[in-house]
C-alpha positions as CSV (number, residue, x, y, z in Angstrom):
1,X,-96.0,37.7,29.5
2,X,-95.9,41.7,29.7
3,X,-94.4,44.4,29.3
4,X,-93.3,47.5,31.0
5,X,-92.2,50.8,29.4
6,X,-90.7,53.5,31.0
7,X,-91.9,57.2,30.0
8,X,-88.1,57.3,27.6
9,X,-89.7,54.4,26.2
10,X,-87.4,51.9,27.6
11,X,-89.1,48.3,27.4
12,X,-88.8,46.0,29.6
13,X,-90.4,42.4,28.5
14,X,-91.5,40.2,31.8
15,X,-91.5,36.7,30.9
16,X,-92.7,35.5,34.3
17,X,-95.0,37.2,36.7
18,X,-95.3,34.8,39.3
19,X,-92.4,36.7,41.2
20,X,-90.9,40.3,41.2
21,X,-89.5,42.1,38.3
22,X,-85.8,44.0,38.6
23,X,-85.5,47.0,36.1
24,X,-82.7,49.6,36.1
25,X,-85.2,52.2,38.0
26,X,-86.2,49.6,40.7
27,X,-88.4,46.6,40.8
28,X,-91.6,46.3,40.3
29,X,-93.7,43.8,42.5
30,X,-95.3,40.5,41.4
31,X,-99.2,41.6,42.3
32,X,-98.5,44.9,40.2
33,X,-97.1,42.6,37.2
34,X,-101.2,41.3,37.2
35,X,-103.0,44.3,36.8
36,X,-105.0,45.1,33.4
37,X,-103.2,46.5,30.4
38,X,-102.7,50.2,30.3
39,X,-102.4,50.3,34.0
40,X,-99.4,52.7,35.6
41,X,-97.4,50.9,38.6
42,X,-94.8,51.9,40.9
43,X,-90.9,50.9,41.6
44,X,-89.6,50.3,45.2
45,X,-87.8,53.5,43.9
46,X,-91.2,55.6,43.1
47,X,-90.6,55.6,39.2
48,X,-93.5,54.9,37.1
49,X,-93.8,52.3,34.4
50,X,-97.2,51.7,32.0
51,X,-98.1,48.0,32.0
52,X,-98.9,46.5,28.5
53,X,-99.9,43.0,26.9
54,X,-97.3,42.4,23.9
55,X,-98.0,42.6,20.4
56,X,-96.5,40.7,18.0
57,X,-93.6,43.2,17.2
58,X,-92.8,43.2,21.3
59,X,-92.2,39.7,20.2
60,X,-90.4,40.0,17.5
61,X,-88.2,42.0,18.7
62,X,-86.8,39.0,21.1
63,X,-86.8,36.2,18.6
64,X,-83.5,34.4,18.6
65,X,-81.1,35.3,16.0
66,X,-77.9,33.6,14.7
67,X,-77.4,34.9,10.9
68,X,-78.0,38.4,10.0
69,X,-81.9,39.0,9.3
70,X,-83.5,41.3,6.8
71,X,-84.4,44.8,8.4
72,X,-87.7,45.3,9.1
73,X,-87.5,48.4,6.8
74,X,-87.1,45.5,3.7
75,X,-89.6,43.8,4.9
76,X,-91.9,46.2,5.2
77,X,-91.5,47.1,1.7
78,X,-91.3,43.5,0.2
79,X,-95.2,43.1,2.2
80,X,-96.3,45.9,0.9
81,X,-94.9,46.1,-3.1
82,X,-96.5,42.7,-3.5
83,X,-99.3,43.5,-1.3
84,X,-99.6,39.8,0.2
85,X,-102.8,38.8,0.9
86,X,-104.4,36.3,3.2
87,X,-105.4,33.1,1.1
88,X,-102.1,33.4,-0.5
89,X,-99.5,30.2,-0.2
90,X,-95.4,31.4,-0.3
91,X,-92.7,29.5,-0.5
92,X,-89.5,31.3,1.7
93,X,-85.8,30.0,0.7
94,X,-82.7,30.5,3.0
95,X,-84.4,30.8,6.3
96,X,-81.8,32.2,8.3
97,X,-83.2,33.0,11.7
98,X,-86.4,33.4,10.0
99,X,-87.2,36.8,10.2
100,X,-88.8,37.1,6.3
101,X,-90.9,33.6,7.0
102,X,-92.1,34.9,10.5
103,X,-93.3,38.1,9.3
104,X,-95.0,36.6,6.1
105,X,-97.1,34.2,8.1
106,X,-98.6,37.1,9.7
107,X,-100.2,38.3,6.4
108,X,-100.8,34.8,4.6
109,X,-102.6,31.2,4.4
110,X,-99.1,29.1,4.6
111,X,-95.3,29.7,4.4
112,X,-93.2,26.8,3.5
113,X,-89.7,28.0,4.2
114,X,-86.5,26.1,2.7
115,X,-83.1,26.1,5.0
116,X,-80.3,23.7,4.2
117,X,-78.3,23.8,7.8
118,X,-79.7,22.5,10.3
119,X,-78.1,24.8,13.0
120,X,-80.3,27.7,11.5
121,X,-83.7,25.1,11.1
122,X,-83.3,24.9,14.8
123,X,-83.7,28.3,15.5
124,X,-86.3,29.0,13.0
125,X,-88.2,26.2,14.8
126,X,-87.7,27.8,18.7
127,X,-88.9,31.0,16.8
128,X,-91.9,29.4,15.2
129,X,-92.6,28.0,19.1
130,X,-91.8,31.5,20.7
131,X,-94.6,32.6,18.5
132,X,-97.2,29.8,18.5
133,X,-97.2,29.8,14.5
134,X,-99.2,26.9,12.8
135,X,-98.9,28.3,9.3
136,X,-95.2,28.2,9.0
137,X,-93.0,24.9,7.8
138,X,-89.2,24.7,8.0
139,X,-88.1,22.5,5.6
140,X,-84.7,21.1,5.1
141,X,-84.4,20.8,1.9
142,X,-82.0,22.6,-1.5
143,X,-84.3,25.0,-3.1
144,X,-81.7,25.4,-6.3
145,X,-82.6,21.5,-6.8
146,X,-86.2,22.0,-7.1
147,X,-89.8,23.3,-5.3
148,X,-92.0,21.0,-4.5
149,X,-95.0,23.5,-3.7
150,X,-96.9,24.5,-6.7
151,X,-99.3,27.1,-8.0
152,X,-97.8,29.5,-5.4
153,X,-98.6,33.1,-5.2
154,X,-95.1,34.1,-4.2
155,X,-91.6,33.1,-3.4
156,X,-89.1,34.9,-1.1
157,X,-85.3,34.4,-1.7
158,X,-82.6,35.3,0.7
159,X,-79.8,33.3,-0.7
160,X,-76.1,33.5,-1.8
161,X,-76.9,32.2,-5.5
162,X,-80.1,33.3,-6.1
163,X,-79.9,33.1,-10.1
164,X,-80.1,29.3,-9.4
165,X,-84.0,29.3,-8.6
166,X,-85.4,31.7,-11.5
167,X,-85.5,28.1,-13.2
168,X,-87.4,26.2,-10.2
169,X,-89.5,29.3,-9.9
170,X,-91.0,29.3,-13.1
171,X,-92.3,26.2,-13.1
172,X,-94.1,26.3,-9.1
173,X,-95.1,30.0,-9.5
174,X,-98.7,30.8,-10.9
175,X,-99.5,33.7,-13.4
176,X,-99.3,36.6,-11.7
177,X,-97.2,35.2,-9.0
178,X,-94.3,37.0,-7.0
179,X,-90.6,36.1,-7.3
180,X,-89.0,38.5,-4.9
181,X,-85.3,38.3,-4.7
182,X,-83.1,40.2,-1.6
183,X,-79.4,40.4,-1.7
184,X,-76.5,42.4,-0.1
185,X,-74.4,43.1,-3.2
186,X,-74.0,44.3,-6.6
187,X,-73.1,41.1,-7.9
188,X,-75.5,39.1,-6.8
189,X,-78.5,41.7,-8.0
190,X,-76.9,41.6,-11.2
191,X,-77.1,38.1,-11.9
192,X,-80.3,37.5,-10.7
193,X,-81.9,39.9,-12.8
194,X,-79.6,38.5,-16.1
195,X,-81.1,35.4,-15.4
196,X,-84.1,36.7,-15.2
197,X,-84.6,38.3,-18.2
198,X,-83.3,35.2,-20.3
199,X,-87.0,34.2,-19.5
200,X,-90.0,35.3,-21.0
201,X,-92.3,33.8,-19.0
202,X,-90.8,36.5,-16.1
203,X,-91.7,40.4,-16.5
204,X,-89.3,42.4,-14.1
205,X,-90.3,44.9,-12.3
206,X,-87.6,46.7,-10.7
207,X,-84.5,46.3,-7.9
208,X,-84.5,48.9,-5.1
209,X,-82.8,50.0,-1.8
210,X,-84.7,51.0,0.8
211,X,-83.0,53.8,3.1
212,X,-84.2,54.5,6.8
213,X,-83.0,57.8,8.5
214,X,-84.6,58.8,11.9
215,X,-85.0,61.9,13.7
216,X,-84.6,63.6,16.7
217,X,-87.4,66.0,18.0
218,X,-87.0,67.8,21.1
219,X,-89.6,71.4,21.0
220,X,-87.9,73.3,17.9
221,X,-84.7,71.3,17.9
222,X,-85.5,69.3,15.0
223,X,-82.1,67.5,13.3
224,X,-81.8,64.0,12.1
225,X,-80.2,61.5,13.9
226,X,-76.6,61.2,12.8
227,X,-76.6,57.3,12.8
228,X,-79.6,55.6,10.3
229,X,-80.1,52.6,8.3
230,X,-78.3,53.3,4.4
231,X,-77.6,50.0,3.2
232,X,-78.7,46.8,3.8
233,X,-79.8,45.0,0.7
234,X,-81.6,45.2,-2.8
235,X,-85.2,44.0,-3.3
236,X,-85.6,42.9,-6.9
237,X,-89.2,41.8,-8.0
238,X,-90.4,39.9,-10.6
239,X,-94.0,38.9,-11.8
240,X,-94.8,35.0,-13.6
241,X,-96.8,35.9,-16.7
């Protein structure tokens, strides 16, 4: 597999190099599609393209999707806020295309990631293939009825109801341990952190939005971009005692 990028920064991800690659400024041939990383090959059409191994983002950027995912931008923050770390074991609930999970088992010793329909374990599973993972379980099974993991150093929740597992959580969390909560509306924050603070054996931290806006810079025309990531969920976090 590798990529080409285009001096705009249009990517162009080759899955097979055994045979010539078609792009929107020409093709590119199947010896040039072999050369080391780095390398700058040709079109038919003379344009010039930079030749690249992907990195894990190339690929994640291709992962099949059905549900919405969380943004990269929550993600981001979620990784760093609890500053995972790599002997850590984390329990992920509401896969969805498994976007969260994915990205966790990047940064830790074992993800065990909960997912009730089966049409969505499927395509956590192709993901998990895509990728090569062999630190990342899909497992079908209702995380408001229980977590079978213990002593865990965190747990993820992108669920409609997640209230339902502060009660599982306390119990499979260790001191110190992570319960990290993301949710698209008022509501849902709400009553997560309600429940929450019924429990003493839970400190909360805070809920937060995280906000994206790009910008455009072209020599001293400097503006941001008019379109940007506002909303796309709260974060709240939470700490076992």
């Amino acid at each position: 597999m590798r990529l080409l990028i285009h001096e705009t920064g249009r990517t162009f991800y080759v899955k097979d190099i055994s045979k010539d690659y078609h792009t929107q400024f020409g093709f590119v041939k199947q010896s040039d599609l072999k050369k080391k990383a780095g390398s700058t090959v040709k079109t038919n059409t003379g344009k010039e393209l930079t030749l690249m191994d992907p990195s894990f983002i190339d690929l994640y950027q291709r992962i099949r999707r059905a549900p919405q995912i969380i943004p990269r931008k929550d993600i981001g923050f979620i990784i760093a806020e609890t500053g995972v770390q790599k002997n850590w074991n984390i329990v992920d609930a509401g896969s969805g295309s498994g976007a969260l999970c994915i990205y966790l088992s990047q940064y830790c010793k074992k993800v065990t990631s909960y997912e009730i329909r089966p049409d969505f374990q499927e395509i956590v599973k192709a993901n998990i293939d895509f990728f090569g993972i062999t630190n990342l379980t899909i497992k079908n099974k209702d995380i408001y009825k229980g977590i079978s993991e213990k002593n865990l150093d965190m747990i993820t929740l992108d669920l409609p109801e997640p209230w339902l597992v502060v009660k599982p959580a306390e119990t499979a969390l260790k001191s110190g341990g992570f319960l990290v909560s993301y949710s698209p509306t008022v509501p849902q924050m709400m009553d997560f952190v309600t429940e929450l603070k019924k429990f003493s054996t839970f400190i909360y931290m805070k809920s937060i939005e995280v906000q994206v806006r790009e910008w455009e810079v072209e020599k001293r025309r400097v503006r941001p971009k008019s379109v940007g990531i506002a909303h796309s969920g709260f974060i709240s976090f939470a700490r076992r005692r």
